[in-house]
Biopython code that builds the backbone (N, CA, C, O; Angstrom):
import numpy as np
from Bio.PDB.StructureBuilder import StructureBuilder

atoms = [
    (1, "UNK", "N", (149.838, 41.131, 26.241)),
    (1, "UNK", "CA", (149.110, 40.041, 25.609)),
    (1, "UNK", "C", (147.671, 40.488, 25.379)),
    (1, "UNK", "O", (146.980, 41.125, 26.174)),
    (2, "UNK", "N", (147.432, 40.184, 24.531)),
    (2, "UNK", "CA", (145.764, 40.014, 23.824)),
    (2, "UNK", "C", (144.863, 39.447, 23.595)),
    (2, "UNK", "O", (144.994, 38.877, 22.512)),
    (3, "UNK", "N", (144.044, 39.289, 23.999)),
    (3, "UNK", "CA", (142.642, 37.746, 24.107)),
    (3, "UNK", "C", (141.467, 38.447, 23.408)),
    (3, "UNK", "O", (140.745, 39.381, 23.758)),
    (4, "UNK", "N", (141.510, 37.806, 22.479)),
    (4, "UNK", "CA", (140.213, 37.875, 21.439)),
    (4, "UNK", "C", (139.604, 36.355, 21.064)),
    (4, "UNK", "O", (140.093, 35.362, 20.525)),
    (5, "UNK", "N", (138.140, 36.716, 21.684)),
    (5, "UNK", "CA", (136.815, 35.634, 21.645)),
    (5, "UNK", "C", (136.168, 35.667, 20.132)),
    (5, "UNK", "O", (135.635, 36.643, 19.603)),
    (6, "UNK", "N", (136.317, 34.579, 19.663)),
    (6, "UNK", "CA", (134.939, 34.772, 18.319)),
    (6, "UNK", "C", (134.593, 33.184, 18.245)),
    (6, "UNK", "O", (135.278, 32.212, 18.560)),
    (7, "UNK", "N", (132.839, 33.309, 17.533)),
    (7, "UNK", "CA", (131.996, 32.126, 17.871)),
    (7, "UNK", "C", (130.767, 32.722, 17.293)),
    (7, "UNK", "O", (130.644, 33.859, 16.838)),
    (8, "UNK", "N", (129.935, 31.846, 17.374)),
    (8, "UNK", "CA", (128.358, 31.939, 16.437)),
    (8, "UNK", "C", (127.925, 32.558, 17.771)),
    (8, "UNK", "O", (128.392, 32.211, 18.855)),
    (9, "UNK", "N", (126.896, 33.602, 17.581)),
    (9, "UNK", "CA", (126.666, 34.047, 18.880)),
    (9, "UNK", "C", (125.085, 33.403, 19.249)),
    (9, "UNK", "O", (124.443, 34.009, 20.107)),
    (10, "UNK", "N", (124.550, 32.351, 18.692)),
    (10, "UNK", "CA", (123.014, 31.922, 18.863)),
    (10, "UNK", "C", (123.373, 30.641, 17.998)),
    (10, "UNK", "O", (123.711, 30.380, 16.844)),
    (11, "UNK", "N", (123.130, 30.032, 19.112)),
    (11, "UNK", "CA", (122.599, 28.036, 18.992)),
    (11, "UNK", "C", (121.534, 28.035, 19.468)),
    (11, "UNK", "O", (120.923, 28.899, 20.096)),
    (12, "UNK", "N", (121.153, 26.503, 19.010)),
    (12, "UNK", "CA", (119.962, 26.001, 19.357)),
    (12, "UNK", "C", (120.086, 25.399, 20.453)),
    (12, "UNK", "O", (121.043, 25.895, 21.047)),
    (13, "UNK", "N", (119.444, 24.284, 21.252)),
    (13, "UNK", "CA", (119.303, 23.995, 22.229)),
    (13, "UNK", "C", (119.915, 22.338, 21.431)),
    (13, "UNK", "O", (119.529, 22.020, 20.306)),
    (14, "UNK", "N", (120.872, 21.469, 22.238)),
    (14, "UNK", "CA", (121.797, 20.855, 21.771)),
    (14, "UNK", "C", (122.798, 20.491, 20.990)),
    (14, "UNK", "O", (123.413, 19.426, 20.949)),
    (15, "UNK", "N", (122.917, 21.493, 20.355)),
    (15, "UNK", "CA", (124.003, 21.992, 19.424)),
    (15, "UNK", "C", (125.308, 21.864, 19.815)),
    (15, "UNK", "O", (125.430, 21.162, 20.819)),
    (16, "UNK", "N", (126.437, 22.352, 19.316)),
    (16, "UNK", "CA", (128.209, 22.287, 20.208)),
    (16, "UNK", "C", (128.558, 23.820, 20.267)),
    (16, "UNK", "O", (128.614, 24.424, 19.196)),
    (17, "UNK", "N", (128.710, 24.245, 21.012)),
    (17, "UNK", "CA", (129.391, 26.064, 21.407)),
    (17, "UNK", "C", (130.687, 25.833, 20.534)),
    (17, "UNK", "O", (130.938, 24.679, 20.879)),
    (18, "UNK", "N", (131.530, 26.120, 19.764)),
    (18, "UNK", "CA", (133.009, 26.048, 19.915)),
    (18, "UNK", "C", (133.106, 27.847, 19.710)),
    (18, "UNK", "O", (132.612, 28.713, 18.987)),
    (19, "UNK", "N", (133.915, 27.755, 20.659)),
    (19, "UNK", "CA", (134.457, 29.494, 20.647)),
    (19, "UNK", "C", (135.961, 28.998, 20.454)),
    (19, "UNK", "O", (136.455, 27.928, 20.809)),
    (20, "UNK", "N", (136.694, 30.338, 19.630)),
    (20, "UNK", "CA", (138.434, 30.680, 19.600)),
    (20, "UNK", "C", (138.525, 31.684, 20.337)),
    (20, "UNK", "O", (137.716, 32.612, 20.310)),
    (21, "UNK", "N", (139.490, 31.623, 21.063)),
    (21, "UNK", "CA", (140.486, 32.708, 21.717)),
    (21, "UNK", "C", (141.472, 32.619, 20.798)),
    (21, "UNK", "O", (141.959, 31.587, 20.337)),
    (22, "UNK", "N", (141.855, 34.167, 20.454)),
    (22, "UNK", "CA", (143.345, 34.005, 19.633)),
    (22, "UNK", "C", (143.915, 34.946, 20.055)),
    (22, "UNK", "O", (143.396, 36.024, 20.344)),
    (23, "UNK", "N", (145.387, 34.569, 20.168)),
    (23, "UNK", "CA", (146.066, 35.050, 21.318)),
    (23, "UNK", "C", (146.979, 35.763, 20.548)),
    (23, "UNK", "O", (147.373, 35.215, 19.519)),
    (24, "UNK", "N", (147.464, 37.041, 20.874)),
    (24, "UNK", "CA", (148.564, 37.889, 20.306)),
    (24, "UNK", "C", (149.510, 38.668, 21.400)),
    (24, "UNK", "O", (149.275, 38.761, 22.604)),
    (25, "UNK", "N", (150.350, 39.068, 20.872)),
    (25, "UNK", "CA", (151.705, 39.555, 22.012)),
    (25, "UNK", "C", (152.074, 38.633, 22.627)),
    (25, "UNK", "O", (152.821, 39.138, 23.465)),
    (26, "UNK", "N", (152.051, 37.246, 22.837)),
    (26, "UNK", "CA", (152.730, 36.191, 23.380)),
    (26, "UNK", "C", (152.469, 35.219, 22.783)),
    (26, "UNK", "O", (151.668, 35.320, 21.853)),
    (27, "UNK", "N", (153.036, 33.968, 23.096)),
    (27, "UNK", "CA", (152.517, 32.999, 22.725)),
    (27, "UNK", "C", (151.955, 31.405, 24.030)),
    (27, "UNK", "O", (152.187, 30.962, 25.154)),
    (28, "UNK", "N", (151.251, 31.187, 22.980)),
    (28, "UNK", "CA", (150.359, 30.197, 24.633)),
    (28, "UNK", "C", (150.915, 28.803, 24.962)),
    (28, "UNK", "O", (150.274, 27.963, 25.594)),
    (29, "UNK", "N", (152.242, 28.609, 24.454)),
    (29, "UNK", "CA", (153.024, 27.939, 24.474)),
    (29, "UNK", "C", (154.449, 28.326, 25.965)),
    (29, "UNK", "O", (155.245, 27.572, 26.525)),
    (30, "UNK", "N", (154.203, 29.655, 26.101)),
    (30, "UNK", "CA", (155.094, 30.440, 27.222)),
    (30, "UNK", "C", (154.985, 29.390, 28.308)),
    (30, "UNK", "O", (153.840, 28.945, 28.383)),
    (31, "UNK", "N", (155.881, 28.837, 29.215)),
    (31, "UNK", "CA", (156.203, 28.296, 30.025)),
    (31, "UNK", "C", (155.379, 28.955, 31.250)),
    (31, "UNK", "O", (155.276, 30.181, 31.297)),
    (32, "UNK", "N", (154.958, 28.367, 31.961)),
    (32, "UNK", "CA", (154.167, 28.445, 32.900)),
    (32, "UNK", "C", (152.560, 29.616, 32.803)),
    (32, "UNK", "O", (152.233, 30.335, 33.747)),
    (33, "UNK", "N", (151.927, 29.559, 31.724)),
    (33, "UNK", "CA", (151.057, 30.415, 31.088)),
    (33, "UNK", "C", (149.946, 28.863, 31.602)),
    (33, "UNK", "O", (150.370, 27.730, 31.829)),
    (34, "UNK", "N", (148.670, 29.278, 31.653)),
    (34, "UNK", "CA", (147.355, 28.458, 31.466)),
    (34, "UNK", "C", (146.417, 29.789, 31.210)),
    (34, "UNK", "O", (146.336, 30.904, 31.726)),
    (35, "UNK", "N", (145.717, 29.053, 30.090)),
    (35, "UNK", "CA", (144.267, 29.732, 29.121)),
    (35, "UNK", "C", (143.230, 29.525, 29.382)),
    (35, "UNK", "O", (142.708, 28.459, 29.055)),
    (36, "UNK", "N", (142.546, 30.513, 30.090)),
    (36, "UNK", "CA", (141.651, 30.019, 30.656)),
    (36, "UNK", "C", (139.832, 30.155, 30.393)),
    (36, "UNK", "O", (139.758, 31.049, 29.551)),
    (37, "UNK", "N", (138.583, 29.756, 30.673)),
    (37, "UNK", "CA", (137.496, 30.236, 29.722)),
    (37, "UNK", "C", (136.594, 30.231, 31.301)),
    (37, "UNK", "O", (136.557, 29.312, 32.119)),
    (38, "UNK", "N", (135.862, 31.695, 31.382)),
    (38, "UNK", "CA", (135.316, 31.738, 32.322)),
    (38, "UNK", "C", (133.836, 32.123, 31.610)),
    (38, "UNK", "O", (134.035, 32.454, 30.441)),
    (39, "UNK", "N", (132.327, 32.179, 31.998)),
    (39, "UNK", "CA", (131.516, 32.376, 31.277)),
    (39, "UNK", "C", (130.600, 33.417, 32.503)),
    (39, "UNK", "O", (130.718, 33.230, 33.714)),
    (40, "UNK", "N", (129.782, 34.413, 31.948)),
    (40, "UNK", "CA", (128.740, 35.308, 33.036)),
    (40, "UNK", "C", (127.133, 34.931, 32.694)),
    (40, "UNK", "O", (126.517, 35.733, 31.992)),
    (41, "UNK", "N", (126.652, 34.086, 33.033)),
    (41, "UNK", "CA", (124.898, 34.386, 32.871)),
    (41, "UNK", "C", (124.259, 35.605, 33.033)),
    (41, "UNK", "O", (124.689, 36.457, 33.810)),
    (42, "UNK", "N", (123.251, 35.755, 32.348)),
    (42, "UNK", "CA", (122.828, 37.557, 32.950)),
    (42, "UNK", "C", (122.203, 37.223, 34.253)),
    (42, "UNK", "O", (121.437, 36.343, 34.646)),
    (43, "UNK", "N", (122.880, 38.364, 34.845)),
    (43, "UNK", "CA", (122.714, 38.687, 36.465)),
    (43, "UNK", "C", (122.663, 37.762, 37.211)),
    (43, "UNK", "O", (121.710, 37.582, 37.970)),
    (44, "UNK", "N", (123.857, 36.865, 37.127)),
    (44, "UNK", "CA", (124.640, 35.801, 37.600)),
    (44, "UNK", "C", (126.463, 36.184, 37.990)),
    (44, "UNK", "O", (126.863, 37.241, 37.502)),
    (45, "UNK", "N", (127.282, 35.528, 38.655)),
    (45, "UNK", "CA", (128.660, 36.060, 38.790)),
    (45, "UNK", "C", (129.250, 34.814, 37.917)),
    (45, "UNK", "O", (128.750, 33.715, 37.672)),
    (46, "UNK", "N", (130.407, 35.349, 37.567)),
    (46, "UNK", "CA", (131.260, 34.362, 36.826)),
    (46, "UNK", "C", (131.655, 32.604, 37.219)),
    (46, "UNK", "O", (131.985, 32.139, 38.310)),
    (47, "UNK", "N", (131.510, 32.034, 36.150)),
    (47, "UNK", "CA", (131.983, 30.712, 36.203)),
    (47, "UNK", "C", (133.262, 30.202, 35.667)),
    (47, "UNK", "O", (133.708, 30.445, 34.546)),
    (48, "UNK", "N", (133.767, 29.520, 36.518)),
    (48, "UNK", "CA", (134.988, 29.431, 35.546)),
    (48, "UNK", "C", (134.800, 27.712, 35.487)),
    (48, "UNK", "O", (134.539, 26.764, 36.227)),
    (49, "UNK", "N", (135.197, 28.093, 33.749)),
    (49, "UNK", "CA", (134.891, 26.599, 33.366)),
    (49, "UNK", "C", (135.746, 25.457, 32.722)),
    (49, "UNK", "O", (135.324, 24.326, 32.478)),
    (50, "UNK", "N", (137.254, 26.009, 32.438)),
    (50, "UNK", "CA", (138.230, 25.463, 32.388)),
    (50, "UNK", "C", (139.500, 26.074, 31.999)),
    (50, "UNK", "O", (139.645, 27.244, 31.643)),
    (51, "UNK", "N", (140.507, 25.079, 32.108)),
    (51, "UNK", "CA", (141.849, 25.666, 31.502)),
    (51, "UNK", "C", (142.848, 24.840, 30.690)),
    (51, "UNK", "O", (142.945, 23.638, 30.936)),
    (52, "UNK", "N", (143.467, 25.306, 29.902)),
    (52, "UNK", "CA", (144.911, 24.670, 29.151)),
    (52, "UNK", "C", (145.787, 25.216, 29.362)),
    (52, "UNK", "O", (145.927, 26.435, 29.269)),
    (53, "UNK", "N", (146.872, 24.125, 29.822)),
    (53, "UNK", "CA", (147.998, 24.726, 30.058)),
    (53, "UNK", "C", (148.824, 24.929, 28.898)),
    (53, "UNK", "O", (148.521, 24.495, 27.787)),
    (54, "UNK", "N", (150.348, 25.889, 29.268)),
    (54, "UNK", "CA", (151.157, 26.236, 28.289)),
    (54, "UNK", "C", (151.589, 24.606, 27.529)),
    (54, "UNK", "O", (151.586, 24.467, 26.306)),
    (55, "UNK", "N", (151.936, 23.489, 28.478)),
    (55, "UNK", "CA", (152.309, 22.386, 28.009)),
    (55, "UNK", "C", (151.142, 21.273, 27.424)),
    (55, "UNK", "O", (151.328, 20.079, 27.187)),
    (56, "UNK", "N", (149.733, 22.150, 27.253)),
    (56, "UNK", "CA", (148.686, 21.114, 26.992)),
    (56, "UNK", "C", (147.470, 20.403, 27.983)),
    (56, "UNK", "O", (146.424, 19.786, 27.780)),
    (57, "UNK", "N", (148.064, 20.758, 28.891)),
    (57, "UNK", "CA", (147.457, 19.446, 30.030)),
    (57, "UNK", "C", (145.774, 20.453, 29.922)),
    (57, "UNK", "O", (145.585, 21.614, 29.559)),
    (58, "UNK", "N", (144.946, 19.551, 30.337)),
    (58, "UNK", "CA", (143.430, 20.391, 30.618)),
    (58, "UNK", "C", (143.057, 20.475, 32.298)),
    (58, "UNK", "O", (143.438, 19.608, 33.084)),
    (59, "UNK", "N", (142.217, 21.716, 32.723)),
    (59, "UNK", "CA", (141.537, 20.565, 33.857)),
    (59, "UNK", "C", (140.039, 21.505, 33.549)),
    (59, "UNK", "O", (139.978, 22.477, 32.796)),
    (60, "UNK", "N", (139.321, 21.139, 34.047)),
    (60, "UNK", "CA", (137.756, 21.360, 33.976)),
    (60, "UNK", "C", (137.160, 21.583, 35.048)),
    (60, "UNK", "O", (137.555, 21.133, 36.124)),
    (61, "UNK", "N", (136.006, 22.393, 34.892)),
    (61, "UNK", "CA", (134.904, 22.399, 36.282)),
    (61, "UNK", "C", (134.409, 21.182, 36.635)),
    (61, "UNK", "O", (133.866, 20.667, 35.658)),
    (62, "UNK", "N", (134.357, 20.457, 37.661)),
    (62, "UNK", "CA", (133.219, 19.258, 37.723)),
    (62, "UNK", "C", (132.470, 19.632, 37.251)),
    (62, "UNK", "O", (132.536, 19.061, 36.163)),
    (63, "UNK", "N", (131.544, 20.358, 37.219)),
    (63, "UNK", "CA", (130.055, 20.308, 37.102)),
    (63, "UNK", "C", (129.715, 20.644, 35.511)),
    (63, "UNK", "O", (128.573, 20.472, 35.084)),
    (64, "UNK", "N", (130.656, 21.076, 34.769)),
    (64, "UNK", "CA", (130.978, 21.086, 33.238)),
    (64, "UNK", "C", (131.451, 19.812, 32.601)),
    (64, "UNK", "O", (131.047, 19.382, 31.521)),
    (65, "UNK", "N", (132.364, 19.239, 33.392)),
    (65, "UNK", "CA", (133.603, 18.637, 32.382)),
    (65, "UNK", "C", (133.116, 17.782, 31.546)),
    (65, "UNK", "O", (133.828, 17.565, 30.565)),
    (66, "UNK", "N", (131.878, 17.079, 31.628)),
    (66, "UNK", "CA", (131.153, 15.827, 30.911)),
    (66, "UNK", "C", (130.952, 16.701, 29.301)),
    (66, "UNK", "O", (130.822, 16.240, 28.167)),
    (67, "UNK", "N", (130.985, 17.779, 29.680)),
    (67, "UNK", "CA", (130.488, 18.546, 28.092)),
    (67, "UNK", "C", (131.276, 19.489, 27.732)),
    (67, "UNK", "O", (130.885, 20.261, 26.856)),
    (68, "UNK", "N", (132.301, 19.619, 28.197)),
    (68, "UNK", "CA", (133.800, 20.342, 27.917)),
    (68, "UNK", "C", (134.980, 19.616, 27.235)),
    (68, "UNK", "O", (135.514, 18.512, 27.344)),
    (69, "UNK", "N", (135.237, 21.304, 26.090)),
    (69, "UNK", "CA", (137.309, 20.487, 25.527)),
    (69, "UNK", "C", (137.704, 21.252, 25.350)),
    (69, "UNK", "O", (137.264, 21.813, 24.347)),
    (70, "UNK", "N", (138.538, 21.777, 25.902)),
    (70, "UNK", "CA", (139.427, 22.946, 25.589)),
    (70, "UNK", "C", (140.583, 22.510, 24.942)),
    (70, "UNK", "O", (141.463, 21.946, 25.593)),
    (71, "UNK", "N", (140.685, 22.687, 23.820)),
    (71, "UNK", "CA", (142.194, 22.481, 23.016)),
    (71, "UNK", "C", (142.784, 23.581, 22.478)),
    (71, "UNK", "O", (142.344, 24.705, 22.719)),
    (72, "UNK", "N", (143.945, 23.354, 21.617)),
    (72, "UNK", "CA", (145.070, 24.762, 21.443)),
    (72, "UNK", "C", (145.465, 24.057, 19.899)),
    (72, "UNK", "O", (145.562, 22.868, 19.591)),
    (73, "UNK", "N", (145.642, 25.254, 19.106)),
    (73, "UNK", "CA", (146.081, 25.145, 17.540)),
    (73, "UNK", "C", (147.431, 25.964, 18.103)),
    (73, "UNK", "O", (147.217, 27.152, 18.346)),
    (74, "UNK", "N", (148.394, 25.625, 18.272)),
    (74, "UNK", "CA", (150.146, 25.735, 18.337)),
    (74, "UNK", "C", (150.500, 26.721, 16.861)),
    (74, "UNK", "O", (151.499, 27.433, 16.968)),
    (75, "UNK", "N", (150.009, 26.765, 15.999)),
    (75, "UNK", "CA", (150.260, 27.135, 14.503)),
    (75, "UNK", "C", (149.204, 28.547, 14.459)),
    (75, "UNK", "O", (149.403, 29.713, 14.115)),
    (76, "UNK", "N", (148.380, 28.044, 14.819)),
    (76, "UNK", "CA", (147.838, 29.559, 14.900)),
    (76, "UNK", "C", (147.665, 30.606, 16.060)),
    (76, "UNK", "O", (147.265, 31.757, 15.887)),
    (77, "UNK", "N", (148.130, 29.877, 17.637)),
    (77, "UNK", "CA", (148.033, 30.462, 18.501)),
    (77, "UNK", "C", (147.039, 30.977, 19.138)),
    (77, "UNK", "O", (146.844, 31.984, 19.819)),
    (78, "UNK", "N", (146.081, 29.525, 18.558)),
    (78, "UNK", "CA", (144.823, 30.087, 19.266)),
    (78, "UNK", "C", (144.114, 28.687, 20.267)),
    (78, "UNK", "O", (144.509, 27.528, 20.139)),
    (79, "UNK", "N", (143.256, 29.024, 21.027)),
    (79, "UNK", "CA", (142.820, 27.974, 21.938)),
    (79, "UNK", "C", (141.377, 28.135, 21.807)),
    (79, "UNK", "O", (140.852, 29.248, 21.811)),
    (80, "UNK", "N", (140.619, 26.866, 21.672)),
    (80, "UNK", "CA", (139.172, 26.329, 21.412)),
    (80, "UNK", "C", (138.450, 25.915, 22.833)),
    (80, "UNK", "O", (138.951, 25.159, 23.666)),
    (81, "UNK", "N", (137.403, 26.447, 22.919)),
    (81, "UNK", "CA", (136.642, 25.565, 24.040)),
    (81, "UNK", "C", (135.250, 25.245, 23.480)),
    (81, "UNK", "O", (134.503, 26.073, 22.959)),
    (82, "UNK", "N", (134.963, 23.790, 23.672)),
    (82, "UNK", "CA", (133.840, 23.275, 22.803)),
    (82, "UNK", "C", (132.904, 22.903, 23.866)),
    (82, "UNK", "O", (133.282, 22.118, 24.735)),
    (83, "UNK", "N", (131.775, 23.367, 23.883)),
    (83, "UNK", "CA", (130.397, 22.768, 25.098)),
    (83, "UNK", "C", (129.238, 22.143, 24.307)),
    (83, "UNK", "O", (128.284, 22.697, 23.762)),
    (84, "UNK", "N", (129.590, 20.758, 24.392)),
    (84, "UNK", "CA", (128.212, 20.252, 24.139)),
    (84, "UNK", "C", (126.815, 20.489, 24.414)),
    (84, "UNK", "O", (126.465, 21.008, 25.474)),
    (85, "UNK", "N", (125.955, 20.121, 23.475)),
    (85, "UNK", "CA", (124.153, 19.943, 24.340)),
    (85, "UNK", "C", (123.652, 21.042, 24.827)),
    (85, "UNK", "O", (122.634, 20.977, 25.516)),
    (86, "UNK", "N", (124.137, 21.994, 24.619)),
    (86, "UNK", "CA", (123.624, 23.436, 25.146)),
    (86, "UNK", "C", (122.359, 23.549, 25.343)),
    (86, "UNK", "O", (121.483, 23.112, 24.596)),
    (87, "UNK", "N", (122.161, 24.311, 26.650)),
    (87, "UNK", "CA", (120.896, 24.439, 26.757)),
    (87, "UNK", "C", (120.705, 25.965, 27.019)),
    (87, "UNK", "O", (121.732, 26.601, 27.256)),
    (88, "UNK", "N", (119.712, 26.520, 27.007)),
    (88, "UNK", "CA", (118.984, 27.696, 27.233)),
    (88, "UNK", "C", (119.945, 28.236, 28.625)),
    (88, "UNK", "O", (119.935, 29.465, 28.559)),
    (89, "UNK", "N", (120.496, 27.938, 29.446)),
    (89, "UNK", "CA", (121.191, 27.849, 30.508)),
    (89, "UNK", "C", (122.497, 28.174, 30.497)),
    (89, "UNK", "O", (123.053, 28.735, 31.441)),
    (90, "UNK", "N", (123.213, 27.748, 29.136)),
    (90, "UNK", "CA", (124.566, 28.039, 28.836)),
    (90, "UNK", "C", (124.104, 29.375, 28.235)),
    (90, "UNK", "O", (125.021, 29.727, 27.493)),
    (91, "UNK", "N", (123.137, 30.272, 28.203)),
    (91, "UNK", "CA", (123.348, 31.380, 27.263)),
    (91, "UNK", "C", (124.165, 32.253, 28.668)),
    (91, "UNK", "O", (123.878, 32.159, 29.861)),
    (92, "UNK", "N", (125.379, 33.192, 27.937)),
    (92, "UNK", "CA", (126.256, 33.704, 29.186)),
    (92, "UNK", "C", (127.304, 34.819, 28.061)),
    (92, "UNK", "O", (127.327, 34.712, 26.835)),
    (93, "UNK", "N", (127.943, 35.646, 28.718)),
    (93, "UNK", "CA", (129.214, 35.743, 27.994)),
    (93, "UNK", "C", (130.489, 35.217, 28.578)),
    (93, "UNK", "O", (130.935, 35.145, 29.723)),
    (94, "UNK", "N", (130.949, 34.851, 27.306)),
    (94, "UNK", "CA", (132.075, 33.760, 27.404)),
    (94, "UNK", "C", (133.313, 34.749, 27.307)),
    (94, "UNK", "O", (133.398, 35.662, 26.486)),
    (95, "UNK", "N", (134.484, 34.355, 28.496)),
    (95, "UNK", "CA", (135.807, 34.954, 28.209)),
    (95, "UNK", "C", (136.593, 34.662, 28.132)),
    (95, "UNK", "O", (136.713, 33.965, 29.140)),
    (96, "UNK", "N", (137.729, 34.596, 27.463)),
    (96, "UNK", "CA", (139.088, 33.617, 27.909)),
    (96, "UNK", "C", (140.152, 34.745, 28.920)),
    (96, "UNK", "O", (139.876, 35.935, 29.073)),
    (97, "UNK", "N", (140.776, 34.399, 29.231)),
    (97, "UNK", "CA", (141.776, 35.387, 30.226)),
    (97, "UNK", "C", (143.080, 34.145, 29.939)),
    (97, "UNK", "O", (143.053, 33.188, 29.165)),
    (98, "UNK", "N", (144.290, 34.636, 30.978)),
    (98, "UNK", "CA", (144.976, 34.003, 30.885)),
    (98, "UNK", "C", (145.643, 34.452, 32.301)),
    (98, "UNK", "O", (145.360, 35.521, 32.840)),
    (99, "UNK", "N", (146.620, 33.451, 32.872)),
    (99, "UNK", "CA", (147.261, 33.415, 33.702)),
    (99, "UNK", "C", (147.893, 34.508, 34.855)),
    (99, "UNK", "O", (148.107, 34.294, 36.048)),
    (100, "UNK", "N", (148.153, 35.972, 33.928)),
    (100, "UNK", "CA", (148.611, 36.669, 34.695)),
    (100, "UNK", "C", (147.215, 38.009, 34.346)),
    (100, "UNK", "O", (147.432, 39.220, 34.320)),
    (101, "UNK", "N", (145.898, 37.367, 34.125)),
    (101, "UNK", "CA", (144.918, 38.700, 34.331)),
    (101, "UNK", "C", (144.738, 39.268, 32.891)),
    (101, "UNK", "O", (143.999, 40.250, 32.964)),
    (102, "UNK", "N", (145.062, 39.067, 31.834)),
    (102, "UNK", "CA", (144.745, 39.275, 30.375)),
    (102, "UNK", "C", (143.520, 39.370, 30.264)),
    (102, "UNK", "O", (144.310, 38.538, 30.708)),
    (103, "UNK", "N", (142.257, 39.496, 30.136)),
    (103, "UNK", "CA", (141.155, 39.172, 29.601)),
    (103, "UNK", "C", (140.886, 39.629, 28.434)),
    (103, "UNK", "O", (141.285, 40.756, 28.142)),
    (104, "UNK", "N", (140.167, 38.879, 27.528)),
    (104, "UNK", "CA", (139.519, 39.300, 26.119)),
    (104, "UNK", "C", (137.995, 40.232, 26.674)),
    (104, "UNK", "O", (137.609, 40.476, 27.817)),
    (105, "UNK", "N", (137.538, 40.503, 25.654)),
    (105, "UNK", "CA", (136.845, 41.499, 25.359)),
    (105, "UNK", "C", (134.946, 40.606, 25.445)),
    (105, "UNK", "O", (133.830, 41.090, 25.254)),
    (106, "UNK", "N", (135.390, 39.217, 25.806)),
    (106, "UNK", "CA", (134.069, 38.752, 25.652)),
    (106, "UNK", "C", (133.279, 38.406, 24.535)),
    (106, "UNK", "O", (133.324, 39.172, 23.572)),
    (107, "UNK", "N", (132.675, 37.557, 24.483)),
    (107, "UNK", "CA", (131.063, 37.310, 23.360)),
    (107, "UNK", "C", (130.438, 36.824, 24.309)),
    (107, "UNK", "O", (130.520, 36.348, 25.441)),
    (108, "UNK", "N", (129.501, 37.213, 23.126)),
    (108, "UNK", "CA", (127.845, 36.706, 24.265)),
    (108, "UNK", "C", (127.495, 35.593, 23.196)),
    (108, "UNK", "O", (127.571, 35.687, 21.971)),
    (109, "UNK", "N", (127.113, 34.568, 23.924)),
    (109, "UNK", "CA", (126.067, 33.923, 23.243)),
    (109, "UNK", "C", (124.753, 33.027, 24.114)),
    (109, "UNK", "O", (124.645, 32.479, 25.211)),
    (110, "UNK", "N", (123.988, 33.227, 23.065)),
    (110, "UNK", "CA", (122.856, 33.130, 23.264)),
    (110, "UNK", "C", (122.256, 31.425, 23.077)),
    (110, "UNK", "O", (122.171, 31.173, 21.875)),
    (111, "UNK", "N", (121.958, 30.584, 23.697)),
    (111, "UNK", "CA", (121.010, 29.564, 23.422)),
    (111, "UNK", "C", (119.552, 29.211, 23.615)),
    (111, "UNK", "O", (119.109, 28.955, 24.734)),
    (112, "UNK", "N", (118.745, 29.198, 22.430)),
    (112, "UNK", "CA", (117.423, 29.612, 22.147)),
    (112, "UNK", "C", (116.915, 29.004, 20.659)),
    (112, "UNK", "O", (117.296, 29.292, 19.525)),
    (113, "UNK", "N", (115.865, 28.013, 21.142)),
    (113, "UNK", "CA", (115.034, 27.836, 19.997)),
    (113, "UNK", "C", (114.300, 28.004, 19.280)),
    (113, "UNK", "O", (114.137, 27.200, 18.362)),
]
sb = StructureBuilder()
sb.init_structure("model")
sb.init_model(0)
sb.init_chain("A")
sb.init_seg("    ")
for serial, (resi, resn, name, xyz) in enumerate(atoms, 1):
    if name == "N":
        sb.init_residue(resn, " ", resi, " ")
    sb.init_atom(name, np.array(xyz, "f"), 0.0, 1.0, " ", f" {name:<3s}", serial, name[0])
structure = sb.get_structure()
């Protein structure tokens, strides 16, 4: 399986993040699979900030979820995670992985006015 991140790599400060993961060699529909979006601040350790499961269901970080959505396009095989209100704070690189250790390749983005 294959995890590829793409997204605007520089918002402003309240703007919406939406990044795609698009997923190849499987599909994210696979029975017992969850998609997951973890993010790195510089010289910070990873956050993990939510997941979708193969059947849809979400769950979220507390400390995110008020400004989190992770959804899934079934047709194109790809999965969205949208972060509201961004602040200077969300600048990180963003990854999706998946269930059994997949990781994509990362983007960075940046929030800055």
């Amino acid at each position: 399986v294959q995890l590829q991140e793409s997204g605007p790599g520089l918002l402003k400060p309240s703007q919406t993040l939406s990044l795609t993961c698009t997923v190849s060699g499987g599909s994210i529909t696979t029975n017992g699979y969850w998609w997951m979006w973890i993010r790195q601040p510089p010289g910070k350790g990873l956050e993990w900030m939510g997941a979708i499961r193969y059947s849809g269901n979400t769950l979220y970080s507390p400390s995110l979820k008020s400004r989190t959505a992770i959804s899934r396009d079934t047709s194109k095989n790809q999965v969205t995670l949208q972060l509201s209100s961004v602040t200077p704070e969300d600048t990180a690189m963003y990854y999706c992985l998946d269930v059994q250790g997949d990781w994509g390749q990362g983007t960075q983005v940046t929030v800055s006015s």
